[in-house]
N, C-alpha and C positions, 0 to 999 in steps of 0.2 A: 239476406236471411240472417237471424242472429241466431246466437249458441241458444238460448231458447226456445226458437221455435224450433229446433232440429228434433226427428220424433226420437220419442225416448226410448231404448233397449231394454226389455226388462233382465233382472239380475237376479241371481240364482232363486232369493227371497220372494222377490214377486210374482215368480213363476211357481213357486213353492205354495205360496198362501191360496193362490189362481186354481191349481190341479189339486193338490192332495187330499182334499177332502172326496171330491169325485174319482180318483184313483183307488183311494182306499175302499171306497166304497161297493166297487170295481171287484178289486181283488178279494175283499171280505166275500162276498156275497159268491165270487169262484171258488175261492178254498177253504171256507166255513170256518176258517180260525182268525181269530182277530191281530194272533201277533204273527203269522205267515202274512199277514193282509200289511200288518205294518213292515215287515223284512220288505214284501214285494212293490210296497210303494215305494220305498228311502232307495230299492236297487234300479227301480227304472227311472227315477226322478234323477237319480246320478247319471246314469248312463243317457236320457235324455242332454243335462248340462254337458256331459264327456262328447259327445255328438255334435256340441256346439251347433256353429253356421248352417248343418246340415240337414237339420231341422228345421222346417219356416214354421215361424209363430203363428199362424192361422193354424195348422195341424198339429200343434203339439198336445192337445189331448188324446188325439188319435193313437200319437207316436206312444205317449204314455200306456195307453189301454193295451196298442198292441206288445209293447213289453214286457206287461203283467201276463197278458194272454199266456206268450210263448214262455217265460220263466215257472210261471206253475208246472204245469208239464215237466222242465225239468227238477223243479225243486221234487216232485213222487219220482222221476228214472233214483237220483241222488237221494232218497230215500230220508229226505228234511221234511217231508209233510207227509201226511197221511191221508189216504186217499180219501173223499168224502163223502158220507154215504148219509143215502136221503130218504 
């Protein structure tokens, strides 16, 4: 097998370009503010990469969504967003 066909890892950027638009989109549409939407995609896209190996690449959508999920919630205890009313 050559250093070529060996499959490729993607790296912080392609994984970045891959989720974020569906993350955001995510988060916007939980906490009705566009720029809590941008705070909580740049916090779980990090903590996703902080995660590294632990995370398998088939699920890392999942991982992301569920991280936005559980940080809204605290971003209103922490009293950084406001709660959203419809």
């Amino acid at each position: 097998m050559e250093m070529d066909d060996a499959p490729r890892i993607p790296g912080f950027a392609d994984l970045y370009r891959e989720h974020a638009r569906a993350v955001y989109r995510f988060a916007l549409a939980l906490a009705g503010d566009g720029a809590l939407a941008e705070d909580l995609t740049a916090e779980a896209i990090l903590r996703m990469w902080q995660a590294g190996e632990r995370v398998r690449l088939a699920t890392v959508r999942a991982y992301l969504l569920a991280i936005v999920r559980n940080l809204y919630p605290h971003e209103l205890r922490v009293g950084l967003a406001a709660p959203r009313r419809l």
